[in-house]
VOPAMI-123183 format. One record per residue: x, y, z of N, C-alpha, C in turn; residue in three letters. Coordinates in steps of 0.05 Angstrom, whole numbers, plus 5000, padded with zeros to 4 digits. Example, Ala and Ser with C-alpha at 12.3 -4.5 7.8 and 13.67 -1.06 7.14 Angstrom:
2
526448865156524649105156526449345156ALA;525749555142527349795143525850015157SER;
***
This chain:
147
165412675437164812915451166312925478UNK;166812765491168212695514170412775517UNK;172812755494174812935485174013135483UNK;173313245480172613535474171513725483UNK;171313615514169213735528171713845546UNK;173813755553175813905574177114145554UNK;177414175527176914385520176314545516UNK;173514445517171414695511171414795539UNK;172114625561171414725590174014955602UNK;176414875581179315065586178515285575UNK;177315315546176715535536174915775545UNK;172715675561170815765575171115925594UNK;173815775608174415885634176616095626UNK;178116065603179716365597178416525591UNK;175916445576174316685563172916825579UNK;171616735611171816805631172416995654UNK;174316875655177216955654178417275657UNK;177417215619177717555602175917775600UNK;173717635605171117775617170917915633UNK;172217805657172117815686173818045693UNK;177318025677179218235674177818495663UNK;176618535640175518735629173518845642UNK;171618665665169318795667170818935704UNK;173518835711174119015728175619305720UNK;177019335701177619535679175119705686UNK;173219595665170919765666168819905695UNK;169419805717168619885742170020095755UNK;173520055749174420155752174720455735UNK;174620445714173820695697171920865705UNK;168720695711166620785722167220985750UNK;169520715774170220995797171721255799UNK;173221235780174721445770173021705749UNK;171621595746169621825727167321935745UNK;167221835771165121865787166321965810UNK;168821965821171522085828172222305819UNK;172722375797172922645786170022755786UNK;168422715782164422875778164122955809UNK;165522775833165522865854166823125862UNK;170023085850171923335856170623605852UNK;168923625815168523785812165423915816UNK;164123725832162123925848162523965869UNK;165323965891166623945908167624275894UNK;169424225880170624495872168524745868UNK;166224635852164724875844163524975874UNK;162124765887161424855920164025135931UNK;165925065932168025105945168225475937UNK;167725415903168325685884165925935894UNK;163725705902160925965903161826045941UNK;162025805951162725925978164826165986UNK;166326105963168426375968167726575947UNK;165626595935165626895914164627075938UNK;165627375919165427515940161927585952UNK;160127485926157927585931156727465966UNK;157927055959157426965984157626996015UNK;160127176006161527266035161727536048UNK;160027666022158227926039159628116022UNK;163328086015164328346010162528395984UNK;164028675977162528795962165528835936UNK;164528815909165728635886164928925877UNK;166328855841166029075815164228845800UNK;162828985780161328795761163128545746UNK;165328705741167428585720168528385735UNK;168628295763169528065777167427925789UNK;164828025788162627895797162027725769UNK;162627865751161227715713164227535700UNK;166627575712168027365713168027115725UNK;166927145751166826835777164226765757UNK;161626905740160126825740160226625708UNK;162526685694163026575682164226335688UNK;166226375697168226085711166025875723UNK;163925925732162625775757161125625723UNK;160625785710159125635684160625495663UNK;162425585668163825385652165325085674UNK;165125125701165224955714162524745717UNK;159624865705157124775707157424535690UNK;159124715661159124505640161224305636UNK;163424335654165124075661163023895672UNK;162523915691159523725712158123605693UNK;156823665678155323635665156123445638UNK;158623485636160423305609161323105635UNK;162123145653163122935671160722725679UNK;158422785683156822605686155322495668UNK;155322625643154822525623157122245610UNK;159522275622161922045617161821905643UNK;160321855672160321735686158121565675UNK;156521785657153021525655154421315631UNK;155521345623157121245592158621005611UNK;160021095630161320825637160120615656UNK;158220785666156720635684155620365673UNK;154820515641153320395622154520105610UNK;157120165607158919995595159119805619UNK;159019905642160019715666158919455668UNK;156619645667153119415673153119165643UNK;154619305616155319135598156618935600UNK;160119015614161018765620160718605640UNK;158518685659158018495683155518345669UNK;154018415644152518215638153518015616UNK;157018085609157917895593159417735610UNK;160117795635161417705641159117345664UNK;156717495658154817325668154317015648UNK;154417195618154416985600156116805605UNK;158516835600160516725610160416425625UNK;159916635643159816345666157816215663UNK;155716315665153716185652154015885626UNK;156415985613156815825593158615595600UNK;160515655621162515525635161015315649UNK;158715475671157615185680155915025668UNK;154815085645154814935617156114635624UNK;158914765617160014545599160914385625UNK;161314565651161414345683159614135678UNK;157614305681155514075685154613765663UNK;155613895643154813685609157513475620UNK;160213595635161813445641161213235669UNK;160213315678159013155704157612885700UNK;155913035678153112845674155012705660UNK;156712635638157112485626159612265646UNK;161212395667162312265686160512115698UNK;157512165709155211975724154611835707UNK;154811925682154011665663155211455657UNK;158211535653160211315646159911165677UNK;160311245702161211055722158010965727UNK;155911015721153710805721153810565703UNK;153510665686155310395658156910305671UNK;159310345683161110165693160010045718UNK;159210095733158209945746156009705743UNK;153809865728152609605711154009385700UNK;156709465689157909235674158908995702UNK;160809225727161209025741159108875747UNK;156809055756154408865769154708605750UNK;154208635725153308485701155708205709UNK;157808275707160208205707160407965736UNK;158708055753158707935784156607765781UNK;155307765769153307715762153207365753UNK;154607455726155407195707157707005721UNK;159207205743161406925753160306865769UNK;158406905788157406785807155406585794UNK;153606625772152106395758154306145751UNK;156906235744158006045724158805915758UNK;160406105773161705865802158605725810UNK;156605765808154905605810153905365794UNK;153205365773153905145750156205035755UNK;159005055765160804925772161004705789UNK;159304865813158904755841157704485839UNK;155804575818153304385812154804135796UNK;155704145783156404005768158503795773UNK;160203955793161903765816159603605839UNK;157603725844156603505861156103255846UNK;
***
């Protein structure tokens, strides 16, 4: 497993990585769809402020029931526009919770790699201990044995 753990730990971190790329994509999509839903209740404001009804003059039916069309069919841009901001919003919040997995999974395999680094240099140290251990018994039986 030891082998195989700096791969799984390379793989993790591209997959990451790719997550991380996509889930700025997708934010970015989100401000641009929320960018435009702005323009166009910006525009529609703009359209009622200048009809003529707003500004006092006095209009024909046939140009009062035209603005009153345009402004509705400007309702229903808004309305498709925020209906594709909730869509990406939606998606956004998707890849920020894959992109949670992710790492999530990454420090996984940090950590499985850690523990098994504290493990090996405790073992190794036990062995020196072990190791310090036995030559200092044996230079002692030596010592002894020369007296």
């Amino acid at each position: 497993m030891d082998h195989v753990l700096p791969l799984l730990i390379e793989r993790a971190t591209a997959a990451r990585e790719r997550q991380a790329a996509t889930m700025r994509v997708a934010y970015r999509a989100l401000e641009q769809a929320g960018a435009t839903l702005g323009k166009l209740q910006d525009f529609r404001g703009e359209c009622i402020a200048r009809a003529p009804a707003s500004t006092g003059q006095s209009t024909d039916a046939e140009t009062l029931a035209a603005q009153q069309r345009f402004v509705t069919r400007l309702d229903d841009a808004i309305g498709q526009q925020s209906i594709e901001a909730q869509a990406r919003a939606h998606r956004a919040a998707e890849q920020q919770s894959l992109l949670a997995q992710a790492q999530q999974r990454l420090l996984a395999f940090e950590t499985l790699a850690k523990r098994r680094l504290e493990q090996k240099n405790a073992r190794e140290h036990r062995r020196e201990l072990r190791d310090g251990d036995e030559f200092a018994a044996l230079a002692a039986r030596r010592r002894k044995d020369n007296e």
